[in-house]
N, C-alpha and C positions, 0 to 999 in steps of 0.2 A: 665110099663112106659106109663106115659100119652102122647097125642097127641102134648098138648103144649111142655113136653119134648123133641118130639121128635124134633119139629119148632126150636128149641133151639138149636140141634145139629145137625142138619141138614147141616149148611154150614161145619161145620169142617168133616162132613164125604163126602164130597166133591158135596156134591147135595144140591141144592136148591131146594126148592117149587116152582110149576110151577100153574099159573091158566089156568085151562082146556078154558079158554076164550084168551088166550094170543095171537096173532097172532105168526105165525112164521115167521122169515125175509125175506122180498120179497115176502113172500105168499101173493097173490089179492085176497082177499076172495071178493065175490059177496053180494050186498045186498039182493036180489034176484034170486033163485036158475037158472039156465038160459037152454033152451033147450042144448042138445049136438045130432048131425049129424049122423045117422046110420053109422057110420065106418065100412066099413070089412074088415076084416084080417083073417088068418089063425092060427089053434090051433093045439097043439104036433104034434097030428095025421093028421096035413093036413087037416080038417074039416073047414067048413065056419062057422066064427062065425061073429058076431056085437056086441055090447055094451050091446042091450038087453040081452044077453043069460048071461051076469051077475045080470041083475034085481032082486034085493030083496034085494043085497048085496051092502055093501059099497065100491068103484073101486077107486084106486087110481093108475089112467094109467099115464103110464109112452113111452114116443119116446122116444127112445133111437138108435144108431146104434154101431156096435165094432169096426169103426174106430172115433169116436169123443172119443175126449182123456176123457173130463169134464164127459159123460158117463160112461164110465170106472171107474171110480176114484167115482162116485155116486153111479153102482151098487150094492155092498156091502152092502152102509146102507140101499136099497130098499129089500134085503134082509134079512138082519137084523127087520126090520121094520112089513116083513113079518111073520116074526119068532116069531113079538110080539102078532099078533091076528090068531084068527080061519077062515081057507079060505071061509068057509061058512058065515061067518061076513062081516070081510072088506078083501079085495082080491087083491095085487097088480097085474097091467097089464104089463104087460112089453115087449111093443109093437115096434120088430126089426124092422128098416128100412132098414138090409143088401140086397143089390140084391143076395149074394150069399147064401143065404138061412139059414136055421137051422143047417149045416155043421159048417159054421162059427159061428151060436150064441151057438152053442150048448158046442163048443173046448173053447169058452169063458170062458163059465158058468160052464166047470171045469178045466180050467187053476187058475179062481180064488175063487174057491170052492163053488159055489151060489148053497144052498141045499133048498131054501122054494120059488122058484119061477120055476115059467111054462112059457117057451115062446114062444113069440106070433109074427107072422111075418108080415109084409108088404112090403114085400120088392117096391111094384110101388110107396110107400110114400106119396100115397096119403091122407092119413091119417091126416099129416102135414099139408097141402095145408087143408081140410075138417074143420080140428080144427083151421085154425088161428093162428098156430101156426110159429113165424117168425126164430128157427132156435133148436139145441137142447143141451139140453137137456131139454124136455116140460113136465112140467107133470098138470094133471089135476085131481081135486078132485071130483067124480061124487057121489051124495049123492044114497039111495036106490032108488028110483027113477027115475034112469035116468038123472039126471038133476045137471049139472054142478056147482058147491057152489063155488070155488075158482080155481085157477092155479098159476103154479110156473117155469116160466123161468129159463133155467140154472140149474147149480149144484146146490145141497143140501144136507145137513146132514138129511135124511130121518129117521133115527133111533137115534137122539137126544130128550131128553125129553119132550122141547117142543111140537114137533111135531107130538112126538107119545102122549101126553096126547089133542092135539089140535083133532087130526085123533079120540080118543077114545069118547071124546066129541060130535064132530059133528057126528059120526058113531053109538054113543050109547053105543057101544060095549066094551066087558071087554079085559083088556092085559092078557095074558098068560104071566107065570113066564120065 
């Protein structure tokens, strides 16, 4: 089957073609990649980590806490979304703001079965306050780099087509089946 065959039946098998350039709704992509703020926060093991110690990789950080509903109802496709690349590539953050710690993110994360994400804590929130961020669910696109390309206010469908060929695009990086 040729390629134009495939353009052709495309809609009836319930996809469209998406261009890797297409913005995704509400995403602020930057025209200018922009500094992002030494964040720290804590990783599985209780270890200090920052933003750097993912350099090289493409960070798609995510505030989130497991009392904001729109959070909940997001994590899933951030999951999903996970599931479509190699962590060593693009690497979701998924950065708690619970004060109750990894007790509570963790009964989360298998209440509703999140299997390709690691999470990551803050509970002082400062995080928030550092990024700019004015409430949550916040997520920010950080290219290899370091350096912030776009952010997305609110809920999102993070594992919609759009968005994962937008993330494959600007990341370089191939999707896994």
């Amino acid at each position: 089957m040729t390629f134009a065959m495939l353009l052709a039946i495309a809609p009836t098998l319930g996809c469209t073609p998406v261009s890797a350039n297409e913005l995704p709704e509400r995403l602020q992509a930057h025209e200018a990649p922009r500094p992002v703020p030494a964040v720290a926060f804590k990783g599985q093991r209780d270890e200090d980590l920052t933003l750097a110690s993912f350099r090289g990789r493409f960070v798609v950080l995510n505030i989130w806490a497991t009392w904001c509903v729109p959070c909940r109802k997001e994590m899933p496709t951030l999951d999903r979304l996970q599931s479509r690349f190699d962590k060593k590539d693009v690497v979701v953050v998924a950065l708690s703001l619970d004060r109750k710690g990894s007790e509570v993110v963790d009964k989360f994360f298998r209440e509703i079965g999140v299997e390709h994400l690691v999470p990551y804590l803050d509970p002082s929130g400062r995080a928030l306050r550092e990024l700019g961020l004015v409430g949550l669910p916040g997520t920010l696109l950080i290219d290899r780099n370091g350096q912030e390309i776009g952010r997305l206010l609110g809920e999102a469908d993070w594992s919609s087509q759009t968005m994962v060929e937008f993330i494959k695009a600007k990341a370089g990086a191939a999707t896994q089946p």
